[in-house]
N, C-alpha and C positions, 0 to 999 in steps of 0.2 A: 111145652108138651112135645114128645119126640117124633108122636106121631100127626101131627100139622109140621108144614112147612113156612107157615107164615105166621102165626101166633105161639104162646108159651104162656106160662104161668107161674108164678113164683108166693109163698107167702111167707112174711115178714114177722114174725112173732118179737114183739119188742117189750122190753121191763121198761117204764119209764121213771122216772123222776122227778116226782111235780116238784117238790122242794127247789129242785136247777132248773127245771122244765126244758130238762132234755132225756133223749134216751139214754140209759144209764146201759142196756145190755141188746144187743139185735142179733138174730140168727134168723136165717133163710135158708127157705126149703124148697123143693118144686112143688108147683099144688095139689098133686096128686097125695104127696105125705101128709098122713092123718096128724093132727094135731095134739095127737095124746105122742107121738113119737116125737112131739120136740119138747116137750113137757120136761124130761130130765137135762136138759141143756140149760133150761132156765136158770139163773141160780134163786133162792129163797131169803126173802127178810123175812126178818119177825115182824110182826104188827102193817105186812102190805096188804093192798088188797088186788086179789087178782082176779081180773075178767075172761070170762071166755065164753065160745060161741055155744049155746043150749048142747048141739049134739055130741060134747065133751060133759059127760060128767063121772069120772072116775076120779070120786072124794080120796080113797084109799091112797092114792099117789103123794098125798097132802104127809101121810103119815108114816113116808119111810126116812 
């Protein structure tokens, strides 16, 4: 956070990969960025399933 001198915050949006059960894909953001703006970074399989926190829910992204 830029404005604390002594804390910060960061979130981790990670694909993972149970098949290897490792992360296949990570991107980091500061916490302030909404989670719908790392959404296009993700990349997309067919047949995954993806989780996300309730105050994401913009289906429409699913279908570009």
């Amino acid at each position: 956070a830029k404005f604390r001198k002594h804390k910060g915050g960061i979130k981790m949006h990670t694909l993972y990969d149970v098949e290897a059960q490792v992360p296949a894909f990570v991107h980091i953001t500061e916490a302030k960025v909404h989670d719908s703006k790392a959404m296009p970074e993700i990349p997309y399989e067919k047949g995954a399933h993806y989780i996300f926190d309730r105050g994401y829910n913009d289906l429409a992204i699913f279908t570009r």
